[in-house]
C-alpha positions in Angstrom: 94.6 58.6 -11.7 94.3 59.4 -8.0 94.0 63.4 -7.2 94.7 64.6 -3.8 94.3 67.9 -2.9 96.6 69.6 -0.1 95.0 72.6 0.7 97.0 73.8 4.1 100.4 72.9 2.6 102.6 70.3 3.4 106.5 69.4 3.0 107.7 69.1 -0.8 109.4 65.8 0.6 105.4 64.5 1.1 104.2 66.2 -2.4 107.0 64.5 -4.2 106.0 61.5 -2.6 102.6 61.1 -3.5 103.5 61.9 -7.1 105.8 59.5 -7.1 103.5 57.2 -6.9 101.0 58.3 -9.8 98.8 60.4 -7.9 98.0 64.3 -8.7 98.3 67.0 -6.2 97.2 70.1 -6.5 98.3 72.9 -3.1 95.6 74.5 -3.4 93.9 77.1 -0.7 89.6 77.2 -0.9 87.8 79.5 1.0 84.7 78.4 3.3 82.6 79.2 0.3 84.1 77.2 -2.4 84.3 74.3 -0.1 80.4 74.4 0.1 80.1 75.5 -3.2 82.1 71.6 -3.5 85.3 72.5 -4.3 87.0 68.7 -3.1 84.2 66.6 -5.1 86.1 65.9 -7.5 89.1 64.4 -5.3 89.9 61.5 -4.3 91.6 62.5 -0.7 92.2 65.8 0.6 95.0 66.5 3.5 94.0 69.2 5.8 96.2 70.8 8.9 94.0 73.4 10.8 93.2 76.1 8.9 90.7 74.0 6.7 87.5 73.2 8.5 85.5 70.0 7.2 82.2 70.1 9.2 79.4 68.0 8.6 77.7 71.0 6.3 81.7 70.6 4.7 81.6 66.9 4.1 78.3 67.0 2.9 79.2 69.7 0.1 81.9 67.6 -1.3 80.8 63.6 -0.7 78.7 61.5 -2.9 81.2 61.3 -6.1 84.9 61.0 -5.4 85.8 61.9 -2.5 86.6 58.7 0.1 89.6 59.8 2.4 90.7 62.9 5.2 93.5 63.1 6.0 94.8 65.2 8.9 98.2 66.1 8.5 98.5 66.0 12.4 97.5 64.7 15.5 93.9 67.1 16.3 90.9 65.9 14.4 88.6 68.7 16.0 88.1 70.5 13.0 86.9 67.5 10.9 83.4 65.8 12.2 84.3 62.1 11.8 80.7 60.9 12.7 79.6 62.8 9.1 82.5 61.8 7.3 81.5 58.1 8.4 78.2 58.6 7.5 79.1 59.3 3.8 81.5 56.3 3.7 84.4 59.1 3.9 88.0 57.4 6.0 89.3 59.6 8.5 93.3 59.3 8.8 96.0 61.6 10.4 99.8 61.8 11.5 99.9 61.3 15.2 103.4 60.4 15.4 105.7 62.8 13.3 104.9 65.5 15.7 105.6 64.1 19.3 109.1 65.3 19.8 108.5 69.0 18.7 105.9 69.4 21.0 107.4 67.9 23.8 110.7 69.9 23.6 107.9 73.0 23.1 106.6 71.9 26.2 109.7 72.0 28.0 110.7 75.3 26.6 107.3 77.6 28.2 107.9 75.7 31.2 111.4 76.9 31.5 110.6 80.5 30.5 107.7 80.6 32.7 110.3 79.5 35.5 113.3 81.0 34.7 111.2 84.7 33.3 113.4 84.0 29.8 111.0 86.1 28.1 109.9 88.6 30.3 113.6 89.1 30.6 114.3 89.8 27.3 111.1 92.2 26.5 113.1 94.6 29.6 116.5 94.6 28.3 114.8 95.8 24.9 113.3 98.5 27.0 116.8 98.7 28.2 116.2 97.4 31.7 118.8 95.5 32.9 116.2 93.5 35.7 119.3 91.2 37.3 118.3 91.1 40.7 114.3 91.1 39.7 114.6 88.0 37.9 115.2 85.1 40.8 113.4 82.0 38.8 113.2 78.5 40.5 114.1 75.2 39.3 112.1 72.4 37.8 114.7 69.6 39.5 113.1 68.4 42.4 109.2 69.7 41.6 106.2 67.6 40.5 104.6 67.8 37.4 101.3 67.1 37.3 100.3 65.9 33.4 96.8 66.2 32.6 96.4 63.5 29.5 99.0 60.8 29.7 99.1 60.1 25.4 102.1 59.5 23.0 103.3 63.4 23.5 102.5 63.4 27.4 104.9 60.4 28.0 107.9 62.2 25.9 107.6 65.5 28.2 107.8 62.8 31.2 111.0 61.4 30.0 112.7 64.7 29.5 111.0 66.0 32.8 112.4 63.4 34.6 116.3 64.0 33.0 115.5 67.9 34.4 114.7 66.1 38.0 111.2 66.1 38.2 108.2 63.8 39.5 105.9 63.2 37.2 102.6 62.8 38.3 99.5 62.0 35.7 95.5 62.2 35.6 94.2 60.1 32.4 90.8 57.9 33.0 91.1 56.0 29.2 94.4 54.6 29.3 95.4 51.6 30.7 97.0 50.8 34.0 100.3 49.5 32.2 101.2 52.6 30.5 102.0 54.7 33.4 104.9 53.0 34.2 106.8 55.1 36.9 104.7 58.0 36.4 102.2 58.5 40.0 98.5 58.0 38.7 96.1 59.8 40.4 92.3 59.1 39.7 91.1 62.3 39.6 92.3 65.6 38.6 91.7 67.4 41.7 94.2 64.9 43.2 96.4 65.9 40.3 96.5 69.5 41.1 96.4 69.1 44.9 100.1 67.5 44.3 101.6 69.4 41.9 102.8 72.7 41.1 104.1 72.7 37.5 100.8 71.3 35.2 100.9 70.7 31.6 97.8 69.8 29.6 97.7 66.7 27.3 94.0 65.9 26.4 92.1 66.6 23.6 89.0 68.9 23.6 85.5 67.8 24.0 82.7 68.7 25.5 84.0 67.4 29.1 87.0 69.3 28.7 86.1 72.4 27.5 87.2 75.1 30.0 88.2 72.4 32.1 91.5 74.3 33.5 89.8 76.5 35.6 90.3 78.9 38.9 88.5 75.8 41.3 91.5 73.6 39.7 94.1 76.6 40.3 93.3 76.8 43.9 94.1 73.5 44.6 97.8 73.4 43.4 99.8 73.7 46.5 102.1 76.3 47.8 105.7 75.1 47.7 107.4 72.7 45.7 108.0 69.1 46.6 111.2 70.2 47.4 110.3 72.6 50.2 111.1 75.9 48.0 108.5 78.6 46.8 108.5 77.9 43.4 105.5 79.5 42.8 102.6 77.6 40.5 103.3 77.3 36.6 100.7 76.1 34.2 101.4 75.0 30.3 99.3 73.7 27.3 99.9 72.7 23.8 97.4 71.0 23.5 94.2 72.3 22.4 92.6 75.8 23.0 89.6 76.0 24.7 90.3 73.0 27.4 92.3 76.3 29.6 89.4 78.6 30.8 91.6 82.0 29.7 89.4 84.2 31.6 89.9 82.8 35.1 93.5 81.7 34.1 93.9 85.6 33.5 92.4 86.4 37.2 94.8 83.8 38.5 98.1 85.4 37.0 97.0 89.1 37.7 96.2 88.0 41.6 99.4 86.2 41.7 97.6 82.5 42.2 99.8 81.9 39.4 103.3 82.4 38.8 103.5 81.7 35.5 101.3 80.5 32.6 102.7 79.3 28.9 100.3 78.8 25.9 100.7 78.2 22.9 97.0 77.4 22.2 93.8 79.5 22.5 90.0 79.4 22.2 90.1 82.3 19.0 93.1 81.9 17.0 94.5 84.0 15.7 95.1 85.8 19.7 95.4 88.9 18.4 93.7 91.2 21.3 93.7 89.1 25.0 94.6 90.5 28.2 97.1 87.7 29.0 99.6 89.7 26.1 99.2 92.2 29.4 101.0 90.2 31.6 104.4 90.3 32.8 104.3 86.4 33.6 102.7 84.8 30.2 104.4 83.6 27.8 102.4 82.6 24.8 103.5 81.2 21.4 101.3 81.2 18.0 100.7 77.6 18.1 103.8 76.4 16.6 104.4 73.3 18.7 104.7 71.3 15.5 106.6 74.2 13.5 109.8 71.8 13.3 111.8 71.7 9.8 112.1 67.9 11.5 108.5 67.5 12.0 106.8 68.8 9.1 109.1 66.6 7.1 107.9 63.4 9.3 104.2 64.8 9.3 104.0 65.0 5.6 105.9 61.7 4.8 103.4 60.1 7.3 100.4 61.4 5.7 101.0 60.6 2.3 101.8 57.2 3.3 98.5 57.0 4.6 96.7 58.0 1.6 98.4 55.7 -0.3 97.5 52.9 1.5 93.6 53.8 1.6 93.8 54.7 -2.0 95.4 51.6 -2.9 92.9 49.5 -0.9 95.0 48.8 2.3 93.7 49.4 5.4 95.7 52.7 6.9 97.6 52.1 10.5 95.8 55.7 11.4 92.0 55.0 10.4 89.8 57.2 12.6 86.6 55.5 12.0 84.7 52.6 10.2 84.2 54.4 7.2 
């Protein structure tokens, strides 16, 4: 019989799932040590989120007798090291799909508090300000977004930019010509930013785009929107922390370069102590662009799925590498 061990939780809908099928699960939590001590060798598949970290020391701890499948139970795969797990004939899935939606509307939402000061508005009437004629927002009709990363999610905050009015405009060297569609593609990201005063991130993190988002990039958004108003400069990511360069993104919003800034990732999670909790025009969120009763349902049912198929000797649809 198949074990799989969940170890950052996952939707009962997905657990029942899985046993449904024969297979034993154990939710189970192991620290750093007991996963080198080789906690998953005897598994067959484990399903991961983010909390669980499978580096190549990991992998190594736990391959050579059961163990054959990953599973991300998510889109990010930056806290698994594929190249190992291929290297020990480990597959690599995850669950790019089930999340898309959530993070889009997500999206949507920090650009319309950053815009419209929803949240600085409600920390002063707590403080029992009432900040009426302080609070003149803008809108996002008639401005361009610029979308760095033009993926699955990027496309879905395009379509419901566009219903809000907006032009979307989009830097992404890897995908193809045809899947822009109406969006503008610009060819570099300097020509992104140089258009476009709302930005939203959409890539993953790697070594090129670590602190990528940085003050040069800020400097070159321009001053009013596409529509002729002063709409100030807004900047968003759900993506992945560490591709926003926090420090100079802090120098920007305290010298007024930026209007606004909405995270909901960060370089050391969790942000407990940052100097953007300071500031009257951040909003962040504890990286909960996936935290959808919706989601979690489609993310679990999509990953067990998976397993299935690779522990059943099908090829998966979401195979990561050649493993």
């Amino acid at each position: 019989m198949n074990r799989v061990a969940v170890t950052d939780g996952l939707a009962s809908e997905a657990i029942m799932y899985l046993k449904s099928e024969g297979f034993t699960v154990d939710e189970i939590s192991f620290s750093r040590d007991e996963i080198l001590n080789g906690a998953l060798i005897d598994y067959d598949a484990v399903i991961i989120r983010s909390a669980t970290k499978l580096d190549k020391l990991a992998i190594e701890s736990n391959s050579g007798n059961k163990l054959k499948v990953i599973c991300r139970a998510g889109v990010g795969v930056d806290n698994i090291d594929i190249a190992a797990a291929t290297s020990n004939q480990i597959m690599v899935l995850n669950a790019p799909r089930s999340t898309t939606q959530s993070v889009a509307e997500l999206t949507i939402g920090h650009l319309l508090s950053c815009t419209r000061f929803i949240s600085k508005g409600d920390r002063l009437m707590r403080q029992g300000v009432w900040a009426k004629k302080d609070l003149r927002g803008s809108e996002l009709s008639g401005k361009n977004l610029g979308l760095v990363g033009y993926g699955r999610i990027s496309r879905s905050v395009a379509t419901l930019a566009t219903a809000f009015g907006m032009s979307i405009h989009a830097y992404d060297p890897f995908l193809p010509e045809e899947l822009f569609g109406n969006a503008k593609k610009h060819e570099t990201i300097e020509s992104l930013f140089s258009m476009c005063t709302h930005i939203s991130i959409h890539c993953n993190l790697t070594d090129e785009t670590r602190n990528l988002i940085d003050k040069k990039l800020i400097d070159l958004m321009p001053l009013k929107g596409a529509d002729g108003s002063n709409c100030g400069n807004y900047l968003v990511s759900l993506a992945r922390g560490g591709i926003v360069n926090e420090l100079e993104i802090l120098d920007c919003l305290e010298s007024g370069r930026l209007t606004g800034v909405g995270l909901d990732v960060f370089e050391s999670e969790p942000l407990t102590k940052s100097q953007l909790l300071d500031c009257d025009n951040f909003v962040g969120t504890p990286h909960i662009a996936a935290s959808t009763v919706e989601a979690q349902i489609r993310v679990g049912l999509e990953s067990a799925s998976q397993i299935i198929m690779a522990l059943n000797g099908e090829k998966p649809t979401n195979i990561l590498n050649d493993a």
